[in-house]
C-alpha positions in Angstrom: 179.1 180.9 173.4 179.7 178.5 170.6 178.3 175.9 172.2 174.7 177.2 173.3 174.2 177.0 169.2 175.6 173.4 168.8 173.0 171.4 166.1 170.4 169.2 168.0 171.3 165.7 167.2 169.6 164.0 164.3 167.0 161.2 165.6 167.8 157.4 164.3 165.1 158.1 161.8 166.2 161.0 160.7 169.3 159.5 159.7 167.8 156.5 158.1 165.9 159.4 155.8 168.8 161.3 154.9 170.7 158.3 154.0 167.9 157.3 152.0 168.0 160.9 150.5 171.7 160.7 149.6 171.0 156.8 147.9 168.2 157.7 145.6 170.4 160.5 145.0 173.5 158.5 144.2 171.3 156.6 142.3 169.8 158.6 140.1 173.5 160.2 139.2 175.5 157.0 138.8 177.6 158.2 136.0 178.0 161.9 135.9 180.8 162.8 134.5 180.4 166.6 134.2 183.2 168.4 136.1 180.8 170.4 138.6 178.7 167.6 139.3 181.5 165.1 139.6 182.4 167.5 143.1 178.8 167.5 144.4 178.8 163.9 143.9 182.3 163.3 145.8 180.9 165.6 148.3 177.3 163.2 148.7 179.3 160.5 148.8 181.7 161.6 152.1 178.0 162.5 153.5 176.6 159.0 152.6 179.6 157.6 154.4 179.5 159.3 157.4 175.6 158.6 157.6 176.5 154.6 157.6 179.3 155.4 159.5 176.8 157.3 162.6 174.1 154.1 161.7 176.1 151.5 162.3 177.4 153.8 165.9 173.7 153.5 166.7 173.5 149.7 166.2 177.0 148.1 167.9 177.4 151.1 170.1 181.1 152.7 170.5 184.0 152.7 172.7 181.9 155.4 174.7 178.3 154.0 175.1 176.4 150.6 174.1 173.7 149.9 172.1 170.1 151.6 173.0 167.5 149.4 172.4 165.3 152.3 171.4 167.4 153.9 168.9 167.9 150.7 167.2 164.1 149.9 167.6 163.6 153.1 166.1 166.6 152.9 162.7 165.0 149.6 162.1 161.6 150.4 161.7 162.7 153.7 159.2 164.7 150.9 157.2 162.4 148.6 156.3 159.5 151.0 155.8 161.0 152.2 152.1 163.4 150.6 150.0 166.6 151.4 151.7 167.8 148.4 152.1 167.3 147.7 148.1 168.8 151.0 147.4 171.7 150.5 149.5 172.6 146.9 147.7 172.2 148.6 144.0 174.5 151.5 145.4 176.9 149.5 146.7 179.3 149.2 144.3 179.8 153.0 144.3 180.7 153.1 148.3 184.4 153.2 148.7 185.8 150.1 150.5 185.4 151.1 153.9 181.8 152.2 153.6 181.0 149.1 151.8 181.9 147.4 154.9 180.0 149.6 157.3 177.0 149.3 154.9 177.9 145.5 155.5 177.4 145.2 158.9 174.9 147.8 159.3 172.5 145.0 157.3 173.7 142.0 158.8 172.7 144.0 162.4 169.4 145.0 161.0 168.5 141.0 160.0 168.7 140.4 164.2 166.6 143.9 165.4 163.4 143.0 166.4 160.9 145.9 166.7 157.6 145.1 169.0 159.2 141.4 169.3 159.0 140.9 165.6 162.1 140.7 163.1 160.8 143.1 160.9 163.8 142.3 158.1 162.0 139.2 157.7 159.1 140.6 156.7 160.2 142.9 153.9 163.1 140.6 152.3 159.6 138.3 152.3 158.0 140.9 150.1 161.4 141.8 148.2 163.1 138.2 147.7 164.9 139.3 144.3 167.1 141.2 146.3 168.6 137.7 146.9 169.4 137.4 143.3 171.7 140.5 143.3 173.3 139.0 147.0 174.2 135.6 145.1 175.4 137.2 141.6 177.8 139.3 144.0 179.8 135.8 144.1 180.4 136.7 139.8 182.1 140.3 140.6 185.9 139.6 143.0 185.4 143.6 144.7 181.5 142.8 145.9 181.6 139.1 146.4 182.6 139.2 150.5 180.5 142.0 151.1 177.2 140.6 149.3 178.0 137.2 150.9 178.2 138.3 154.2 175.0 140.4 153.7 173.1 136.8 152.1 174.4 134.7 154.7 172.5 137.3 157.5 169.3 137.2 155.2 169.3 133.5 155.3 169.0 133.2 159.1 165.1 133.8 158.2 163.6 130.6 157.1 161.6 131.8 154.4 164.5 133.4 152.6 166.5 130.4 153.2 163.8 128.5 151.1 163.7 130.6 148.7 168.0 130.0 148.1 167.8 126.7 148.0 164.6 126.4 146.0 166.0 128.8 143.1 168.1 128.5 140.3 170.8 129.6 142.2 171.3 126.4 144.0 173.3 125.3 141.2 176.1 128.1 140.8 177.3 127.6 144.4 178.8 124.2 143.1 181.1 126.6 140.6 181.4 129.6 143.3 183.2 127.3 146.1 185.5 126.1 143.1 186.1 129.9 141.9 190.2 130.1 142.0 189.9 133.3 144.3 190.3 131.5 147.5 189.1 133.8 149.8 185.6 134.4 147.4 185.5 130.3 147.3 185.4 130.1 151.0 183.2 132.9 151.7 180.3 131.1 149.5 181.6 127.5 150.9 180.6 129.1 154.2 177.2 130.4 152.5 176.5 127.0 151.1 176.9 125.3 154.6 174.6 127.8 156.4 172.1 127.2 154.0 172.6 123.3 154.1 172.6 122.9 158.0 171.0 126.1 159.5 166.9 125.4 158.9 166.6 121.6 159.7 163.2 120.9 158.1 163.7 122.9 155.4 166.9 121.5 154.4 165.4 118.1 155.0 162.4 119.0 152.8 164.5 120.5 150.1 167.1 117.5 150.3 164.2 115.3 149.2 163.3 116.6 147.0 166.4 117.1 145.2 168.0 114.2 145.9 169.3 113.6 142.1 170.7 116.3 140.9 172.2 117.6 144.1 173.7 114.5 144.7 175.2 113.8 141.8 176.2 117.8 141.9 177.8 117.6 144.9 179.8 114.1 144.5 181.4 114.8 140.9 182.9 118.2 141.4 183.0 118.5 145.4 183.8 115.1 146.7 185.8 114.4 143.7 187.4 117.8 143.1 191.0 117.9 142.4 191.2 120.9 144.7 192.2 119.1 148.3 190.3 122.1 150.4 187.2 121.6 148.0 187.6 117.5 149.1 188.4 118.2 152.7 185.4 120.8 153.3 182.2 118.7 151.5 183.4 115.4 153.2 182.7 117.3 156.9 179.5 119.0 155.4 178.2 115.6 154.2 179.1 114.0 157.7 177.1 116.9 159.3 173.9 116.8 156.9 173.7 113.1 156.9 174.0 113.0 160.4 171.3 114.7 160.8 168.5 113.4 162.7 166.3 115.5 160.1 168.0 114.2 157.1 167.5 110.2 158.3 165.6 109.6 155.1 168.0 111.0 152.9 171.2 109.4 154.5 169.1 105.9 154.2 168.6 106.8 150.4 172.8 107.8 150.1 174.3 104.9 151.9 171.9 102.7 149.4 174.1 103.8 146.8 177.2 101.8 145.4 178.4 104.7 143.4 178.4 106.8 146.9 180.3 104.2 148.6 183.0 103.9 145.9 183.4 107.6 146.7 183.9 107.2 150.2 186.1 104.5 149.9 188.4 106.2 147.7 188.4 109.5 150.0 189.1 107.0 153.0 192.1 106.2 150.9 193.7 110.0 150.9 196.8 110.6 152.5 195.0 113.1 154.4 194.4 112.2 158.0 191.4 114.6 158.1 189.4 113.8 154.9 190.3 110.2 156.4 188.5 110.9 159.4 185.8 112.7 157.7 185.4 110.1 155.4 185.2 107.4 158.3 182.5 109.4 159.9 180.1 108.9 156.8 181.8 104.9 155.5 180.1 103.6 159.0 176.7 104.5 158.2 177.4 102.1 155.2 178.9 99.6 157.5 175.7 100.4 159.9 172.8 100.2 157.7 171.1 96.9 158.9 169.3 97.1 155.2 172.2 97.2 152.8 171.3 96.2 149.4 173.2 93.5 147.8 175.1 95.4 145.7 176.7 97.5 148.6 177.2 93.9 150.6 179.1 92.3 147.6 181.5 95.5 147.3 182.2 95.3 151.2 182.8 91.8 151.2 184.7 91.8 147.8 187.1 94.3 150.1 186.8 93.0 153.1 190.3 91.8 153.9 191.5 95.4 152.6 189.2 96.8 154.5 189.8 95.5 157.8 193.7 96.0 157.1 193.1 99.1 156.8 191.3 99.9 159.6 193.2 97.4 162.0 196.1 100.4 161.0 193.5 103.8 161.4 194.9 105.8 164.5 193.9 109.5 165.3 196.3 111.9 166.7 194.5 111.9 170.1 192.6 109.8 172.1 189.0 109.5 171.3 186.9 106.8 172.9 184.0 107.4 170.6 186.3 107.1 167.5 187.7 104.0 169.2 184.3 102.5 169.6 183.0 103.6 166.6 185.9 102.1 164.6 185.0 98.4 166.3 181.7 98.7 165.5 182.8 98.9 161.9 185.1 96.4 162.0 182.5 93.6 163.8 179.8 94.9 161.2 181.9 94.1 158.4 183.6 90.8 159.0 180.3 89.3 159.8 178.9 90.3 156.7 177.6 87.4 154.4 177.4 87.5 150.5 173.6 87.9 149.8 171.9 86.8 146.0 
């Protein structure tokens, strides 16, 4: 008989509402400490966690059933119409560890729903961009730092929000977040900083330009020449990959102009590291390339040349790679016919 009376299950709204419920709740108690309500808030807080638990079900499906495009059509739309998605970043820190990662991957789902063809995410982190600020702080605090990055790197898949990143303030702390001695914080916003340097090609481009100074000189003195050997290894592929670039032509013109930016490269090309070798290598020939190369950058190539072509005469790779191979005589015909200019 029990189960004529079984409760009708909730609709995906319904539970997008009572989660809501249970954060303005959490919210508004925070830091009870009186013995009666400490238990009602324990017992929220298992509710809250089942609620994410039966949201993020709806979204990635289960070992049962996949994904219904309605359901999810119909939590996304009860998200982003109120502030849950604020509410649940302020209450994070509360969650125990396994909710904080289903409340993880419950938003970075969300940022991909599209509701009547639209990604409706992108419209309300449009009208709420602060809630970026919290995402990139998270970087500051070691037991929210993976969570609120993976969360920031989802919200930056939408162009406007990726503007917004690179155009803040913020811009600048990722240079001491990739450097943070927690490795596994350091690479989570290493991998932030990359999506937000490669992902939105004009954007990037625009932002590159506009920038060029400070970044630069950012991203050479405590990157290129960090002591830290992952630090070195990882922003001599990224600069490979933004200078590049089709989009960033303009800006690799304006870099390989740059004496100072070749000494770097030189020096990197110098490591005992086969792979920042090879990274290096993959940003010196646009040096050895540029049919414009001021004086300064000719004098410094010639000055070296006989170094220079020892040294590559001896560059192997593990494996065979015609493109490296060609690339690498390229170099070498560019710079032996070089001619001291005035």
């Amino acid at each position: 008989m029990k189960g004529l009376f079984k409760p009708k299950p909730k609709t995906p709204a319904e539970l997008v509402r009572q989660t809501r419920d249970l954060l303005i709740y959490l919210d508004l108690h925070s830091s009870s400490s009186a013995p009666g309500k400490e238990a009602k808030r324990e017992d929220k807080m298992a509710e809250l966690s089942k609620l994410i638990r039966e949201l993020k079900s709806i979204l990635y499906g289960n070992s049962e059933s996949e994904p219904v495009s309605e359901a999810c059509a119909q939590l996304t739309q009860e998200f982003f119409r109120e502030n849950t998605l604020r509410l649940l970043i302020s209450c994070l820190p509360t969650l125990s560890l396994e909710t904080r990662k289903d409340a993880t991957q419950v938003v970075a789902n969300l940022q991909r729903q599209q509701v009547h063809s639209r990604l409706i995410a992108s419209d309300y982190l449009e009208a709420n961009k602060d809630l970026m600020d919290t995402l990139i702080s998270g970087y500051e605090n070691p037991d929210l730092a993976l969570h609120y990055g993976a969360m920031l790197r989802e919200c930056i898949r939408h162009q406007t929000i990726a503007r917004y990143v690179l155009e803040s303030e913020h811009m600048k702390k990722f240079f001491d977040y990739i450097q943070l001695p927690n490795f596994d914080i350091a690479s989570d916003a290493s991998a932030t900083f990359k999506e937000l340097l490669t992902r939105h090609k004009s954007t990037v481009a625009e932002f590159l330009t506009k920038n060029y100074d400070w970044f630069f000189a950012e991203y050479n003195s405590k990157l290129l020449e960090s002591e830290n050997y992952i630090t070195r290894r990882q922003a001599v592929k990224l600069l490979g990959d933004m200078l590049l670039d089709r989009a960033n032509a303009g800006v690799m013109m304006r870099y390989v102009s740059s004496k100072d930016n070749l000494r770097i490269l030189m020096n990197l090309l110098r490591e005992s590291s086969k792979t920042i070798q090879l990274e290096a290598f993959h940003v010196f020939k646009l040096f050895a390339a540029n049919q414009n190369k001021p004086p300064e950058i000719v004098s410094i190539l010639v000055a070296n040349r006989s170094k220079i072509l020892r040294f590559f005469g001896n560059f192997k790779i593990d494996k065979e790679d015609d493109q490296f191979e060609a690339d690498k005589a390229q170099v070498i015909k560019e710079i032996a016919a070089l001619e001291p200019r005035e």
